[in-house]
C-alpha positions in Angstrom: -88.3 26.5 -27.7 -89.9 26.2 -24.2 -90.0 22.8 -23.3 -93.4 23.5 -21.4 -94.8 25.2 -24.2 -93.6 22.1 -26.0 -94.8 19.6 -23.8 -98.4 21.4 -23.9 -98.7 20.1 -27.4 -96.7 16.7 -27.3 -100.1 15.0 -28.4 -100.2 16.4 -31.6 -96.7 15.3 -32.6 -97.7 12.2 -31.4 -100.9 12.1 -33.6 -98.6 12.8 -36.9 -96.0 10.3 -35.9 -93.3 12.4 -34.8 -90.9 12.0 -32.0 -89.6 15.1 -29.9 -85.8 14.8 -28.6 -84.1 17.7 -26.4 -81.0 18.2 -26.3 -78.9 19.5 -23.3 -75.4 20.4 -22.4 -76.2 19.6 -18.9 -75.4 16.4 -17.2 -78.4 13.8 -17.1 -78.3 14.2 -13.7 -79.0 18.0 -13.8 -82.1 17.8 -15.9 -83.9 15.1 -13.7 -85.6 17.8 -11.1 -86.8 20.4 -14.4 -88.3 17.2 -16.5 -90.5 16.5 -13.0 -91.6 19.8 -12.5 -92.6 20.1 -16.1 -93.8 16.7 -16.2 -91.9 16.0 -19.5 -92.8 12.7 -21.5 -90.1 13.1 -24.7 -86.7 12.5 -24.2 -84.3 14.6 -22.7 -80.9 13.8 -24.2 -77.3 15.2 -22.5 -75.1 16.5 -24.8 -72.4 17.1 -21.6 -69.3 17.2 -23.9 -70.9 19.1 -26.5 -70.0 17.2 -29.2 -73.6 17.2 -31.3 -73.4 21.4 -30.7 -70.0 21.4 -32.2 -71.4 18.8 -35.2 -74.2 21.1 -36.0 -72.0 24.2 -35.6 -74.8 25.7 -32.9 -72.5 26.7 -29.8 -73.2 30.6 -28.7 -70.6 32.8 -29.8 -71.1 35.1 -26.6 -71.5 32.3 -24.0 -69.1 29.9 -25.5 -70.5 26.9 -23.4 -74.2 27.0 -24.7 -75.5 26.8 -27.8 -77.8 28.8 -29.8 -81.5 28.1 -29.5 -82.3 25.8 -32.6 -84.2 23.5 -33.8 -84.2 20.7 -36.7 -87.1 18.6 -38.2 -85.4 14.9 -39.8 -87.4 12.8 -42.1 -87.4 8.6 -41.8 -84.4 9.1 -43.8 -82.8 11.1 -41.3 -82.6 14.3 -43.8 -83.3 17.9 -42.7 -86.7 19.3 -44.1 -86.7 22.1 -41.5 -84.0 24.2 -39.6 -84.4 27.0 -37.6 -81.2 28.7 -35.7 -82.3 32.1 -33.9 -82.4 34.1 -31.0 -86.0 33.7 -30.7 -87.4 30.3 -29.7 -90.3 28.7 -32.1 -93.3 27.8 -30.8 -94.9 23.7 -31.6 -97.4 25.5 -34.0 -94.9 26.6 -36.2 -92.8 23.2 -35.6 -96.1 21.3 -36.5 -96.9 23.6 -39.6 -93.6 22.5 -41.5 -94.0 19.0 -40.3 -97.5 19.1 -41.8 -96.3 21.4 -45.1 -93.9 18.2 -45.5 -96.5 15.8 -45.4 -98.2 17.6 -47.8 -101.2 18.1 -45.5 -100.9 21.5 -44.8 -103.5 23.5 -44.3 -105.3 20.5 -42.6 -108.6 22.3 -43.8 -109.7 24.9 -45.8 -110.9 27.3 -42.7 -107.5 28.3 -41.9 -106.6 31.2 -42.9 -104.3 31.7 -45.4 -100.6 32.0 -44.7 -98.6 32.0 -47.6 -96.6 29.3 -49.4 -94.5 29.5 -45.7 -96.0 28.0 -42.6 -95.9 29.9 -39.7 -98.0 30.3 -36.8 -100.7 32.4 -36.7 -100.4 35.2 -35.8 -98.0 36.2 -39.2 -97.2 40.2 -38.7 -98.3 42.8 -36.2 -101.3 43.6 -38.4 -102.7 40.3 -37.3 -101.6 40.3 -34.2 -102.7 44.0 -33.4 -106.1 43.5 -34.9 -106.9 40.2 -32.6 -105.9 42.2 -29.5 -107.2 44.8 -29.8 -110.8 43.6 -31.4 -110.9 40.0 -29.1 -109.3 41.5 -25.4 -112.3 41.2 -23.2 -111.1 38.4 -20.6 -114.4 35.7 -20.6 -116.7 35.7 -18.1 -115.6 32.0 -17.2 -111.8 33.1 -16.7 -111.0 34.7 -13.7 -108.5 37.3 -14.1 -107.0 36.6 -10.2 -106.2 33.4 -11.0 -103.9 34.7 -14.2 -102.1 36.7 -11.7 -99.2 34.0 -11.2 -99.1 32.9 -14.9 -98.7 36.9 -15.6 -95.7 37.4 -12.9 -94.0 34.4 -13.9 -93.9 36.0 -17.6 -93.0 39.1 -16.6 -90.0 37.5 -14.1 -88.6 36.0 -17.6 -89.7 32.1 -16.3 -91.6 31.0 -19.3 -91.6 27.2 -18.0 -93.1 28.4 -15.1 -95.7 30.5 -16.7 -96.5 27.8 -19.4 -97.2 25.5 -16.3 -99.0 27.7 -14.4 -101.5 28.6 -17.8 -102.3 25.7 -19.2 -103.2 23.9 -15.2 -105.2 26.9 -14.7 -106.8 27.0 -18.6 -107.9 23.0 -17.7 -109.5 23.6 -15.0 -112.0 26.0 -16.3 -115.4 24.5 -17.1 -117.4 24.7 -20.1 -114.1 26.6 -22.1 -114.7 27.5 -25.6 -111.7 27.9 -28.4 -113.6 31.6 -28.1 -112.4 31.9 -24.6 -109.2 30.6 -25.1 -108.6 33.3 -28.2 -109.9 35.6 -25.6 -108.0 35.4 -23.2 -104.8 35.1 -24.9 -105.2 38.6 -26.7 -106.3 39.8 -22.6 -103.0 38.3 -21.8 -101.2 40.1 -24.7 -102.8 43.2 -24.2 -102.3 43.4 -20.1 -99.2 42.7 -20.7 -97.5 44.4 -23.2 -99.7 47.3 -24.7 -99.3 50.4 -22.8 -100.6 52.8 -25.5 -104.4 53.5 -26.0 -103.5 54.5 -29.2 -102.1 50.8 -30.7 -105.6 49.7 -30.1 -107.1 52.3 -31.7 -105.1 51.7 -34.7 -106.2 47.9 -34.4 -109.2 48.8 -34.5 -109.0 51.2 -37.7 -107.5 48.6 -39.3 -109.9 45.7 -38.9 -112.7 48.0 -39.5 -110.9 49.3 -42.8 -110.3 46.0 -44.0 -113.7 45.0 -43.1 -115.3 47.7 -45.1 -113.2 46.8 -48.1 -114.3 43.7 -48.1 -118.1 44.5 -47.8 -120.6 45.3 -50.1 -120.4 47.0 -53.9 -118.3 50.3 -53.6 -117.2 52.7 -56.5 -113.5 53.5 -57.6 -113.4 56.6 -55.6 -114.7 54.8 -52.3 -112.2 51.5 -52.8 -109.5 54.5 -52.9 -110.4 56.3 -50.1 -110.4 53.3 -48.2 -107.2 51.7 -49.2 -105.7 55.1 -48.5 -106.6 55.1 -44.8 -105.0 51.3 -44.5 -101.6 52.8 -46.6 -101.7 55.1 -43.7 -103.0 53.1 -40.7 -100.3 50.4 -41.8 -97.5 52.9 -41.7 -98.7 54.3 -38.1 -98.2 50.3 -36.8 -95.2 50.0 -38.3 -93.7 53.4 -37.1 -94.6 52.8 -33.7 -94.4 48.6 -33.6 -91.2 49.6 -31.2 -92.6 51.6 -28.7 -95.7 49.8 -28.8 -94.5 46.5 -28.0 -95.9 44.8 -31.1 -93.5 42.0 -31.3 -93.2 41.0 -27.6 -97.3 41.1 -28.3 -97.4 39.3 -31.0 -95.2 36.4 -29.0 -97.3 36.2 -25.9 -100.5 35.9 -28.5 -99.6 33.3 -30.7 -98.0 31.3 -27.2 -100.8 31.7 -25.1 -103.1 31.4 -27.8 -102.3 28.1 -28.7 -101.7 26.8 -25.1 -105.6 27.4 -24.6 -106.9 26.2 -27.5 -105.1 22.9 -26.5 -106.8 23.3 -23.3 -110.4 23.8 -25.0 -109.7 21.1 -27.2 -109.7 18.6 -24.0 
């Protein structure tokens, strides 16, 4: 996890009771100038003689003095409800979902929309994902595109921090922002950055408008077929091509980005 992207949504940990802890194999003294410059407010713990890596059996196998990205949620009772050991980072929605599927609160209200039994963070696939960029990419008239500019070569230089920072001081300083704008300009942000192919949004686009016409209106057996046979085949295209189109380096900077302004238009 990003500890900006983190720190973006500390409030809502906060609001459910829940504490945040990081946990670093770098000496206290090393961390001090990075908590300043994100302007951390949880703790930052050193684990300098890696003894809690070695408990929890995290350490890297290739870089034998790190540990692997992970993650675990601890009730009052100090047991594990949730435990995540991967490659990629997960984002606080995702951390917040479980603590909320725990609590027995989640979905918090009944216009989410529907995620299966698991909680994840929207969006779930590259249908999703593909269909909100692709439909929802116009950048707001309110949001200056310039002003992305360092937030999009930070996350192109691979300093995520950095770009975290550098979006959400940018999103709260934009007046009269609308969760609208902020979905908005996180599927711009996905989109500039990581779809190259004209013809990933044009299957986006087939595939909301398929599913929107199944879903409409009173339609024969012939017409429910014909339609459900263009989304077999508009579903295979994404997933043949989800490589070379990017999809899941999209569907990262969506769901990130997307939640970072949301928080932003929230206040």
């Amino acid at each position: 996890m990003q500890l900006g992207e983190l720190q973006s949504q500390i409030s809502r940990f906060e609001a459910r009771g829940a504490r945040v802890v990081a946990l670093s194999v770098d000496p206290a003294k090393d961390s001090r100038s990075m908590i300043r410059r994100l302007g951390l407010t949880f703790d930052v713990v050193s684990d300098a003689d890696q003894r809690v890596m070695d408990a929890y059996r995290v350490r890297n196998p290739d870089t034998g003095e790190l540990a692997l990205h992970a993650v675990y949620i601890v009730d009052k009772d100090l047991d594990i409800f949730y435990r995540k050991v991967a490659s990629r980072r997960p984002l606080a929605q995702e951390l917040l979902d479980a603590i909320d599927y725990f609590e027995g609160t989640w979905p918090l209200d009944d216009t989410r929309l529907a995620r299966g039994e698991i909680p994840v963070a929207f969006p779930r696939n590259y249908f999703q994902a593909l269909i909100e960029i692709s439909t929802n990419a116009e950048l707001p008239g309110n949001v200056s595109a310039e002003a992305l500019q360092p937030t999009m070569a930070h996350i192109r230089a691979g300093e995520s921090d950095d770009a975290v920072v550098a979006f959400r001081t940018y999103m709260r300083s934009v007046e009269g922002l609308t969760e609208g704008d902020a979905e908005r300009t996180a599927a711009w942000l996905a989109k500039t950055l990581t779809i190259r192919s004209p013809a990933a949004l044009d299957a986006g686009r087939d595939l909301n408008s398929q599913l929107m016409a199944l879903r409409s209106g009173d339609k024969d057996d012939a017409e429910l077929e014909a339609i459900r046979s263009q989304l077999d085949a508009t579903r295979t295209l994404i997933r043949s091509n989800a490589g070379e189109w990017q999809l899941n380096r999209a569907r990262v900077v969506l769901r990130t980005y997307r939640e970072l302004a949301l928080a932003a238009a929230g206040g």
